[in-house]
N, C-alpha and C positions, 0 to 999 in steps of 0.2 A: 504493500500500500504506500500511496504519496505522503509523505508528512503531511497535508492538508487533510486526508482522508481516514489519517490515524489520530489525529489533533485536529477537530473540526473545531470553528471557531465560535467559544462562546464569553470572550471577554474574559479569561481566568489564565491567560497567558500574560503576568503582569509585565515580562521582560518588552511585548510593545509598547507601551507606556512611555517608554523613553527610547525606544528605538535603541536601543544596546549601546548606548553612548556614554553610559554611568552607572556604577556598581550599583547594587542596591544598598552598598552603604555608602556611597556619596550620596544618592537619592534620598535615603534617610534622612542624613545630616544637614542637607538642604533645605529639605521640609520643614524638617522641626525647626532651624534656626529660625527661617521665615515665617510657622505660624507664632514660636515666641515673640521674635520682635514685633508680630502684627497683635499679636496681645496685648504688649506692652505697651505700644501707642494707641490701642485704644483707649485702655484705662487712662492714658494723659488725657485724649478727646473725652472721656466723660466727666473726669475734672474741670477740666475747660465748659464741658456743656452745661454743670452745675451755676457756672459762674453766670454763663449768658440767659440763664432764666429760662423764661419762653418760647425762645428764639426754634421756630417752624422748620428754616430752612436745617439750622446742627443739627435736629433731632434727627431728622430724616435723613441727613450724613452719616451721623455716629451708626443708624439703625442698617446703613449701608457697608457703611465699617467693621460692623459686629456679625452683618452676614459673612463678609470675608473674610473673614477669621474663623469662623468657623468651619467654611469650605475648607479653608488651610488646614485646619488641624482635622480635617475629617481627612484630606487627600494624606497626610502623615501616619493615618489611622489605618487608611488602605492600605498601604506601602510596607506597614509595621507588622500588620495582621498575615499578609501573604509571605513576608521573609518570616517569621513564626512557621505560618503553615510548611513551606518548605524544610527545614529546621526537623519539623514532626514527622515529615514522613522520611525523613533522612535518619531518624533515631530507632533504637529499638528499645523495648524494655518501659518498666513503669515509669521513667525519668519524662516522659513524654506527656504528663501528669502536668509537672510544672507550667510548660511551655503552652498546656491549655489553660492552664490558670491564666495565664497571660495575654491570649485571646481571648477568653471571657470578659478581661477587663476592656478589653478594646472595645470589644462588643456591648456590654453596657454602659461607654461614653459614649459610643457613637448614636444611642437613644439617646440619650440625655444632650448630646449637641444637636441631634433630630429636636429636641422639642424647645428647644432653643430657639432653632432654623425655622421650625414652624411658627410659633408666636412673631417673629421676626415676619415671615410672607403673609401671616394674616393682617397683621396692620400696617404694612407697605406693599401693594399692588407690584412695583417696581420688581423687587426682590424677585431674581429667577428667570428672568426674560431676557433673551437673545436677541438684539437688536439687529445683529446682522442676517442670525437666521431667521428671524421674524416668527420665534417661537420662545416658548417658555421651557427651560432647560428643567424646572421644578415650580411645585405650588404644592398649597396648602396638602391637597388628595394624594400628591403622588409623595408628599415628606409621609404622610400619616400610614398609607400604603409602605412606604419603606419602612417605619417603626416596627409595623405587622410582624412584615418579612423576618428582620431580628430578631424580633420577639419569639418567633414560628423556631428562628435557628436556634437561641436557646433553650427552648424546650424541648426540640427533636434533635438537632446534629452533636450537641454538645454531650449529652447523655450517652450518647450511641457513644461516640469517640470516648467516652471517660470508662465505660461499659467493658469496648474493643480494647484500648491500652490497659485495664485490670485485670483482665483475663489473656492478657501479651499478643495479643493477635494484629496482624498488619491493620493500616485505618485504609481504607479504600484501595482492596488489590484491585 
């Protein structure tokens, strides 16, 4: 069979993401630097937007700002969770215990940055819309629809995998 026809494509090949041009621990390091520092000027802009009162136009900046951030630390989240995953099926043995632990955590920020993201697109329309593609990349249905989905994977995928590693058996031969 073709590589294409042995690896059909469903988005889970994170090495195109970057087109092989950066380890995934440069890719890491990047990430995170940049959702840090995007953190950390926000919290100055909400300082700042303390100061300006009422001011319509900061609010709906800062509410722009804090969507970005978020994206950022969710794209850091992806990045983190699939070099884990790799990691898991490269181990053998109960040790692989840990390394779910540490995907769960991911996985329960990334709800928790979901309902963030969601309060965030219910009271800014803006939030999630592609001006060039002339679509909405996300909104309120499809964040809350995402939430589901992790939720669905905590209850089902993580069990199985803690189940399959306690009893030493590969996780998805």
């Amino acid at each position: 069979p073709t590589f294409l026809s042995a690896y059909p494509a469903s988005g889970d090949m994170i090495g195109q993401s970057f087109a092989y041009t950066h380890t995934i621990h440069e890719i890491l390091l990047l990430c995170r630097r940049m959702y840090k520092k995007w953190e950390k000027g926000v919290k100055l802009l909400k300082i700042d937007l303390e100061m300006a009162g009422k001011n319509v136009k900061m609010r709906e900046n800062l509410q722009v700002d804090r969507a970005l951030g978020l994206q950022f630390r969710s794209g850091y989240h992806i990045f983190r969770f699939y070099q884990l995953r790799e990691k898991l099926f490269d181990m053998k043995g109960i040790r692989r215990l840990k390394l779910l632990g540490e995907m769960k955590k991911i996985v329960l920020s990334e709800i928790e940055t979901d309902r963030e993201l969601l309060d965030l697109s219910k009271s800014d329309p803006r939030l999630g819309f592609h001006a060039e593609a002339e679509i909405y990349r996300y909104f309120p249905e499809k964040i809350s629809w995402r939430i589901r989905q992790i939720e669905k994977v905590l209850r089902e995928d993580f069990p199985y995998a803690e189940k399959e590693i306690r009893k030493e058996n590969a996780l998805f031969p």
